[in-house]
Every structure is written in structure tokens, then in C-alpha cells.
N, C-alpha and C positions, 0 to 999 in steps of 0.2 A: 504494500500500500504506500508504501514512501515514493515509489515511482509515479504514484496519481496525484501526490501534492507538489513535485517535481513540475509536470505536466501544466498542474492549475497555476502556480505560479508563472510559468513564462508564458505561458496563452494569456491569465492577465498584464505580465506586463506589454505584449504585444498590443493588447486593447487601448492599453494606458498610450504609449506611442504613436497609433493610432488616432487618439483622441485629440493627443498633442499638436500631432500634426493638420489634422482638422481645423482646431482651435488655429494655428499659424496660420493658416491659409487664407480663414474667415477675417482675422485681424491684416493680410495683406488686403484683400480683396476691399476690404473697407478703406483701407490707407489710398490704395490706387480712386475710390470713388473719389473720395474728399480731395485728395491731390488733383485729379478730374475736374473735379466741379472748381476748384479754383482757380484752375491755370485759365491763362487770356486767350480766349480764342483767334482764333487767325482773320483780320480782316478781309473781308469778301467773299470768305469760304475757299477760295482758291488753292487747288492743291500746287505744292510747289515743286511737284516732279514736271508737270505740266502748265506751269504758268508762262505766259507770253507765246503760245501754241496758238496760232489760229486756224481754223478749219481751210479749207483749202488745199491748191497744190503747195509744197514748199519748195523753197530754195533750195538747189542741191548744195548739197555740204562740201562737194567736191569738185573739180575742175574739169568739165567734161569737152570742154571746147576742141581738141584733140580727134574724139571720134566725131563731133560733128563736122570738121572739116574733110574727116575721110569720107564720109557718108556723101558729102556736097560732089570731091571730087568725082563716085564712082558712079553718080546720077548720071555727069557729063559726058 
């Protein structure tokens, strides 16, 4: 029988541990709301991966003048 108090001991304190970590989580998850709710929001809503992005064609980023001038020649 000393094996079954063995047992019930570490099954509670896995509970305990458990519980603790529960508790850590719940006390995060409330820090991040409150931290949340007080940080300044970003004017205009705009995300800033995508800000100054306008719908449309875009400018190429590169220099392509190169093959346009081959394209021209081989029209002729």
C-alpha cells in the first residue's frame, strides 16, 4: 500500500502544477488585455506593411528598358 500513497502524491502534485500553470496563463492573458486596451492605436487604421500601396498597376522596381529595346528592334 505505500506504492498507492506514492502514486497519490505525484498525481497531486501534477494537479497542483497544473493548476499553477492555468493560474499563469489566466494572469498573462489579462496583462496582455489591459496592456491592449491601453496602448495608442495606430492612426487611420492603416497597416504599415502596406501603407503608401495604391491599387493599380505599379512601378516596376527594376530596370527593364533593356528588353524593351530588344522587343522594339525585333518588331522591325
Amino acid at each position: 500500500m505505500a506504492n498507492r500513497t506514492k502514486v497519490t502524491q505525484q498525481k497531486r502534485a501534477r494537479e497542483r502544477a497544473k493548476q499553477e500553470r492555468q493560474q499563469e496563463k489566466t494572469r498573462r492573458r489579462e496583462e496582455a488585455k489591459v496592456r491592449k486596451a491601453n496602448e495608442p492605436h495606430q492612426a487611420g487604421g492603416e497597416d504599415p506593411d502596406i501603407a503608401g500601396i495604391v491599387p493599380g498597376p505599379q512601378p516596376r522596381p527594376w530596370d527593364d528598358d533593356d528588353l524593351e529595346n530588344v522587343s522594339d528592334e525585333e518588331d522591325k
